[in-house]
C-alpha positions in Angstrom: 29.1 155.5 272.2 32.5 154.8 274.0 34.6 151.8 272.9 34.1 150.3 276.5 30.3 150.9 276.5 30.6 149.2 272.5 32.3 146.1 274.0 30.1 145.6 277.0 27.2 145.8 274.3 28.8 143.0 272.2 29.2 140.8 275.3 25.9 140.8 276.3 24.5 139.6 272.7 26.8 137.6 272.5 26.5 135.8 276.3 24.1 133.0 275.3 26.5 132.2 272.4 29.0 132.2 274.7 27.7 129.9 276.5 26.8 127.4 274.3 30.2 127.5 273.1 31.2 125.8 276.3 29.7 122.6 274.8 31.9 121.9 271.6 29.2 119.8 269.7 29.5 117.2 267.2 28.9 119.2 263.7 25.6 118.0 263.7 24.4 118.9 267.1 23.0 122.0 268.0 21.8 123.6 271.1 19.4 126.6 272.3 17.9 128.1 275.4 14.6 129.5 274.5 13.7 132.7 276.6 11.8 130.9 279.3 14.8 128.2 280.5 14.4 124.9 278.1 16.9 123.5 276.7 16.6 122.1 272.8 19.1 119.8 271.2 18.7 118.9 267.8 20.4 116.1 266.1 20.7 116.0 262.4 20.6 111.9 261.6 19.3 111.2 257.9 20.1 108.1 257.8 16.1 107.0 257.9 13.2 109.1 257.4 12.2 109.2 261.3 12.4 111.9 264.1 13.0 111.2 268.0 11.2 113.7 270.4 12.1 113.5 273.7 10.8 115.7 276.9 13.7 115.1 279.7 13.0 116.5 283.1 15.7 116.6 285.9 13.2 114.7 288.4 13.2 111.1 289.9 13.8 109.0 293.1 16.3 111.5 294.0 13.4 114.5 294.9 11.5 111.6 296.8 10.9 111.8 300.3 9.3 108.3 301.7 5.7 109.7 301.2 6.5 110.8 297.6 9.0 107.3 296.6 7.5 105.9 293.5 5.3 109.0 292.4 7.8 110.0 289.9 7.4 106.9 288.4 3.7 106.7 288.4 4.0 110.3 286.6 5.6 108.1 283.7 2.6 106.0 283.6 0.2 109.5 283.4 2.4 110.5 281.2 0.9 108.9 278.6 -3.4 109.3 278.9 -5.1 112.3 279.3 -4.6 116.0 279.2 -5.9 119.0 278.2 -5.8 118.3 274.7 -7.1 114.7 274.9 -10.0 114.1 277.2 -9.0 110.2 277.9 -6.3 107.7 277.2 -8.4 106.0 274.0 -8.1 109.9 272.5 -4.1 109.9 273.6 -3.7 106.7 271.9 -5.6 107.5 268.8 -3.9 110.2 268.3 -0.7 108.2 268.8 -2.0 105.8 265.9 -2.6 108.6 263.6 1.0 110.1 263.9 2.3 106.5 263.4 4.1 106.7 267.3 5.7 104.5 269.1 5.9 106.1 272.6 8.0 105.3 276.3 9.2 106.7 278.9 11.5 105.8 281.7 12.1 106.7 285.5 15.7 106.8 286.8 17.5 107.9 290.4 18.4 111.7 288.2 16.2 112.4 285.4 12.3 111.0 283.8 12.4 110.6 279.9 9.4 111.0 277.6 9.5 110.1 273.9 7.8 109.7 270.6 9.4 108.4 267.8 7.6 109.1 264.4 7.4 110.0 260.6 9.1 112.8 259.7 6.3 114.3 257.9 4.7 114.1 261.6 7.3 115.8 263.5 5.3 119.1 264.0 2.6 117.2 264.8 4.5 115.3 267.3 5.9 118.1 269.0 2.3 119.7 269.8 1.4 116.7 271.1 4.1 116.4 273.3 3.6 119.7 274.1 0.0 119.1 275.4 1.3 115.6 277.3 4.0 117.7 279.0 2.2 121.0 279.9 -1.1 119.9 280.5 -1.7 116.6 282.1 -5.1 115.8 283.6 -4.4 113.0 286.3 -7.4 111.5 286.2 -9.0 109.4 289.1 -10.1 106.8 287.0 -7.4 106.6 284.9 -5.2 106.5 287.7 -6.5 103.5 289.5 -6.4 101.5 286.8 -2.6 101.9 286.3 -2.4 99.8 289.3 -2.5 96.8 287.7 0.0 97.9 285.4 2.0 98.3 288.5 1.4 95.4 290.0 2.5 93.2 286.8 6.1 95.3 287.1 6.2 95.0 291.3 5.4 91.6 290.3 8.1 90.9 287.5 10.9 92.7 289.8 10.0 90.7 292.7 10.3 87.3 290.9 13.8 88.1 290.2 16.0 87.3 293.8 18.4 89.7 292.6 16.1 92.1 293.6 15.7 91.1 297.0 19.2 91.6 297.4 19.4 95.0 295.6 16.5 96.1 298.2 18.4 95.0 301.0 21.6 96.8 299.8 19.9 99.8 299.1 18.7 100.3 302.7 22.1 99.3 304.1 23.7 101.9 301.7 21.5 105.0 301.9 19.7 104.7 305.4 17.4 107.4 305.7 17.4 108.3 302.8 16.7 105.0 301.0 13.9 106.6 298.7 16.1 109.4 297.6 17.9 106.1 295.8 14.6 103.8 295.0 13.6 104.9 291.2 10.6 102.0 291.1 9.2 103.3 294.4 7.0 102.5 297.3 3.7 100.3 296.1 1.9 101.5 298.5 3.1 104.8 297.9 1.6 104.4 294.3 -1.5 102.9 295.4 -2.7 105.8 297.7 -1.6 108.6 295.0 -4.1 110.7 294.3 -4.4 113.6 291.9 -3.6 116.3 294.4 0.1 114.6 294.7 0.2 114.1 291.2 0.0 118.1 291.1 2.3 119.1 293.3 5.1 116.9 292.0 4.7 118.7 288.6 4.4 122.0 290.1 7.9 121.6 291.7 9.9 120.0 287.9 8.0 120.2 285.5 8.9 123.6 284.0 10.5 124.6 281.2 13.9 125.8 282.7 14.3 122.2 284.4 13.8 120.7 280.6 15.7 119.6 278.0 13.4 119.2 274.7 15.3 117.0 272.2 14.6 116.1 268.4 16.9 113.5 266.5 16.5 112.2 262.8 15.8 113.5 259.7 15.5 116.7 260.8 17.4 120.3 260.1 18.0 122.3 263.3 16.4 125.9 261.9 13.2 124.7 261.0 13.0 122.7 264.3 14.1 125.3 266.7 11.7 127.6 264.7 8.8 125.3 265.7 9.6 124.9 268.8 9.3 128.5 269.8 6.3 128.6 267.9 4.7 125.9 269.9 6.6 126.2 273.6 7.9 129.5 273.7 4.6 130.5 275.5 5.3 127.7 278.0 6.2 129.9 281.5 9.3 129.5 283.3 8.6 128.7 286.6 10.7 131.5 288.1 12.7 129.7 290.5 15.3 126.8 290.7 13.6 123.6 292.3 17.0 122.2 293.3 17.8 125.6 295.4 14.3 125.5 296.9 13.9 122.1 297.6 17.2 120.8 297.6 18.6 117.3 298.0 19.9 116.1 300.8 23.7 114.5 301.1 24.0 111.3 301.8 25.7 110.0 304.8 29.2 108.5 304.1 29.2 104.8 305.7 30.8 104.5 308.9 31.8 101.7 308.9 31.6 98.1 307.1 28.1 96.6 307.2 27.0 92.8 306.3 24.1 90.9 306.1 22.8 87.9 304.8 19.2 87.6 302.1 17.6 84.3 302.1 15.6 83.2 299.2 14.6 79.9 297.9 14.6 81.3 294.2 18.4 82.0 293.8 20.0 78.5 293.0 23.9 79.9 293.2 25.2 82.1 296.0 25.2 86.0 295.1 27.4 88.3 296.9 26.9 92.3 296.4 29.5 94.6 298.0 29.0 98.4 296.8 30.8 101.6 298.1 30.0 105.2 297.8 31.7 106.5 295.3 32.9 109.7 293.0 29.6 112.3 291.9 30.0 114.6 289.3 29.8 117.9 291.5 32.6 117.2 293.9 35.3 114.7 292.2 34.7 114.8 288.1 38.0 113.1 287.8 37.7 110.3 289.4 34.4 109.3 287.6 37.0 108.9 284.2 39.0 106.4 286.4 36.6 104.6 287.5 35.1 103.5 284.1 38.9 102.7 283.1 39.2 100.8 285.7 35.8 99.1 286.1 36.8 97.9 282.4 39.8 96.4 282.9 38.8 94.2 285.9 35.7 93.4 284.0 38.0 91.3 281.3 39.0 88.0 281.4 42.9 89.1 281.7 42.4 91.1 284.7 43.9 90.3 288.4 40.4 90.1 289.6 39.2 87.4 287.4 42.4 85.4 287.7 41.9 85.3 291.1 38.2 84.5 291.2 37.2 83.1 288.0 40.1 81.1 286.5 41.2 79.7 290.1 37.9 78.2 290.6 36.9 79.9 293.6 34.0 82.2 291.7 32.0 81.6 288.9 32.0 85.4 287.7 33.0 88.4 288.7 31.9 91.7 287.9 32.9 95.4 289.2 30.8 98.8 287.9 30.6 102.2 289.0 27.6 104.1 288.1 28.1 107.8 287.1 25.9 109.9 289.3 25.7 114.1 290.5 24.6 113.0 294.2 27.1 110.0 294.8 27.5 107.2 292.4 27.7 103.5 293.9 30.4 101.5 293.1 29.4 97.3 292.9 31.2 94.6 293.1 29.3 91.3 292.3 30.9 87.8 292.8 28.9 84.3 292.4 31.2 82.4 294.7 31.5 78.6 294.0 29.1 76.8 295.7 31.5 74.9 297.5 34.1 77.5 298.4 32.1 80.6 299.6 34.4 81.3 302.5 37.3 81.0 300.0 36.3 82.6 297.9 35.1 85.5 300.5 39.0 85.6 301.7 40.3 85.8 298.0 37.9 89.0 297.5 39.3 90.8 300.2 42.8 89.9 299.4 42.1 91.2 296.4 40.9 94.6 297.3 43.9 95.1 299.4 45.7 94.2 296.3 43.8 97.0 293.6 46.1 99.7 293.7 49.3 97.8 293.5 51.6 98.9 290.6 51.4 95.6 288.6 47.4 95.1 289.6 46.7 96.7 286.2 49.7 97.1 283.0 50.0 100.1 280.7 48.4 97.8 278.0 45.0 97.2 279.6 44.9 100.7 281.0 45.5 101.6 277.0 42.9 99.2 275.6 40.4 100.2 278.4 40.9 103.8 277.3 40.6 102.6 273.7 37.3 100.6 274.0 35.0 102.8 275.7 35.8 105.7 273.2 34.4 103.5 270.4 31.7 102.5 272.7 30.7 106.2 273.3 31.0 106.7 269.6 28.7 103.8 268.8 26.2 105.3 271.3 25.3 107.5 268.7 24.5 104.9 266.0 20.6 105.1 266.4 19.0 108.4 266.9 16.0 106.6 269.3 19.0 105.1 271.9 21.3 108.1 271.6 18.7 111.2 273.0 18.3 109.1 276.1 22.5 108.8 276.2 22.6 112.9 275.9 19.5 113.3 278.4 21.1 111.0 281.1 24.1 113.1 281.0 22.3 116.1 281.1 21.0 115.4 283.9 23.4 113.5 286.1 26.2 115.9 284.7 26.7 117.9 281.7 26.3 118.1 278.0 29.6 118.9 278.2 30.8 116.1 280.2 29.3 113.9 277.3 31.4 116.1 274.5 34.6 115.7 276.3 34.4 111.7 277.7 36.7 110.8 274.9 39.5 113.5 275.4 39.2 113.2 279.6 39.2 109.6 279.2 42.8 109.3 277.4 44.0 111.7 279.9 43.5 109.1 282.7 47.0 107.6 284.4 47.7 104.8 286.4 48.3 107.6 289.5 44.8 108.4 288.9 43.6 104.9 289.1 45.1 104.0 292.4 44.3 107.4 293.9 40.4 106.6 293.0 41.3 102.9 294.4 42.6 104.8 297.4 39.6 107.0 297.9 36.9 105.2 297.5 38.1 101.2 298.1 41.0 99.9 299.3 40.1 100.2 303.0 37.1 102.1 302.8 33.6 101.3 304.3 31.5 99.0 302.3 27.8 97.3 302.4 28.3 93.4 301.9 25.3 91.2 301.2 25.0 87.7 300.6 21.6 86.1 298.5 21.7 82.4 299.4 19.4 79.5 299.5 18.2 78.1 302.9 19.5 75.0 302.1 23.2 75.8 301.3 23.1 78.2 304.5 22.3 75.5 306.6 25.1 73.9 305.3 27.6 76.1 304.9 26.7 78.6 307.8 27.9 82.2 306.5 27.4 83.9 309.7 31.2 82.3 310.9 32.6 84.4 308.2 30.5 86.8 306.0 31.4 89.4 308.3 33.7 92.4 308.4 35.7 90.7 311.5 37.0 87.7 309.2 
């Protein structure tokens, strides 16, 4: 055999080495692809005698088309009854007693989580019972209606809360058409009419093996839990293609231009005002996602320019600015309770201010410094409890990469004050926005907000 033919050799056995190495893991992480696509993490935490297993699909309100908005969250309710292996929920939750489980799940806009948290001494156990919750679900009729109750209570809960009203409304005004691709509770009625044929064909699109990541955290040591895993999912088949390339999700229309509007609701008893802007995703601007938690930070403190302006000078009660890391455009919100009795002040401060954001002396070296600071120690804390921190690694995972996670701290401290005001500059300071305003009847009829909540004043 020829040196070249020798090296070529070596490359390929060594290729899915190779690529793990891309993700430089804490010393006691570990990651494997198993033959037919999944993803396994293991995290080795002894510090009780528990294990974390958690099934993480990339699916949620971002794959929903209106007919299909709130079905990926009524596959979290499923979840959790019958399948294959368990002929009805009292079985499913048996079972759960005897393992000593506590189980959840959650629905986001990127990804749907599914976990158990058990004894040690259970964790094989555990994972074939995953296994049978996650391969072989039965959807059952009956079962199914009677989750609508459970649905109602949280439609219910949600609705009681005017926030939500607002949130709704800004959701439309932000994402248009494609409002359900950006609605992870759903459509009730969407919910209500499921039936088990739906149910299918949502898990014959994502719920495969190579669009998995299987994670295990706790007392645990990675050989012996990648060995049973192949054991019990190796013979789980890939599905053969890539759901994202054969279904693929739609971009999102940048805003044209500024849009208000005004939310009645005799439940908020202060004045609300959300403004939100399209920002940076993962796939097309990585950097500025870095930036923008800096810089969310430092407004968010009660030294910031913002706050000043708002808070201390009367003219807001709070103030509070977030940008929420997403791979198919991540919104930026602003959210202001205005005084009472200054709403069109403090409506004119606010967009002073935002003309103001990427000033030189808007932010100093010190708070860019401390910002940088703080959120490394609370990405280090996120690890802390094995339970919380799988469902840290899964939403980055999904809504970026393992090795987006791994690096945070070291991108993080890279971040300058250019890059600040360029991500002020692209996404802000005179950039198109959605503004709402939640207000009472009565203090609208007083203080009429249609004269200036709008993008002319």
């Amino acid at each position: 055999m020829n040196k070249k033919n020798q090296l070529l050799l070596l490359f390929v056995a060594l290729f899915p080495v190779l690529l793990h190495a891309q993700s430089k893991l804490p010393d006691n992480m570990f990651l494997r692809t198993l033959p037919n696509g999944m993803d396994v993490l293991v995290i080795e935490d002894n510090s009780v005698p528990l294990a974390t297993i958690m099934i993480t699909c990339k699916n949620g309100s971002y794959t929903e088309t209106p007919k299909f908005n709130g079905l990926s969250h009524l596959y979290e309710h499923m979840f959790f009854k019958a399948n294959k292996d368990y002929s009805s929920q009292e079985e499913f939750l048996n079972r759960v007693n005897e393992l000593g489980i506590k189980f959840n799940g959650s629905t986001t806009y990127e990804n749907v989580n599914y976990y158990f948290t058990l004894p040690k001494f259970n964790l094989a156990a555990g994972l074939t019972f995953m296994n049978s919750a996650i391969r072989y679900p039965m959807f059952d009729k009956r079962e199914m209606a009677g989750e609508n109750d459970v649905v109602d209570g949280e439609f219910q809960r949600h609705e009681s809360s005017p926030m939500f009203a607002l949130s709704d409304a800004m959701d439309h005004h932000m994402w248009g058409d494609l409002y359900s691709r950006k609605n992870s509770i759903g459509n009730h009625e969407v919910i209500r009419m499921a039936t088990p044929d739906l149910m299918d064909s949502i898990k014959n699109k994502y719920y495969f093996p190579n669009n998995s990541l299987l994670t295990i955290a706790g007392d645990v040591e990675h050989e012996d839990v990648f060995n049973k895993v192949e054991q019990i999912y190796g013979s789980w088949k890939s599905s053969g293609f890539d759901p994202f390339k054969k279904w693929p999700i739609p971009e999102f229309k940048p805003l044209e231009k500024s849009d208000y509007f005004i939310v009645e609701s005799k439940l908020t008893q202060v004045p609300i005002v959300l403004i939100e802007w399209q920002g940076p995703d993962t796939r097309n601007d990585v950097n500025s996602t870095y930036a923008a938690d800096v810089f969310s930070y430092i407004l968010n403190q009660n030294s910031s320019t913002l706050k000043k302006a708002l808070v201390q000078s009367g003219l807001a009660l709070d103030v509070r600015i977030n940008y929420l890391t997403l791979k198919h455009v991540g919104p930026i919100t602003l959210l202001v309770v205005p005084n009472p009795n200054k709403i069109k002040e403090c409506m004119a401060e606010v967009k002073k201010q935002l003309t103001l954001m990427d000033n030189d002396n808007y932010v100093t070296d010190e708070q860019i410094e401390t910002a940088k600071q703080k959120l490394g120690i609370i990405r280090v804390r996120e690890e802390e409890v094995a339970s919380d921190f799988v469902q840290v690694l899964s939403f980055w995972w999904s809504s970026a990469s393992l090795d987006y996670f791994t690096t945070y701290n070291d991108r993080l401290n890279k971040a300058t004050r250019a890059d600040l005001q360029s991500y002020v500059r692209k996404y802000i300071k005179n950039k198109p926005y959605c503004a709402g305003l939640l207000i009472n009847p009565d203090l609208e009829a007083q203080v009429v907000p249609q004269n200036f909540f709008t993008a002319s004043n």
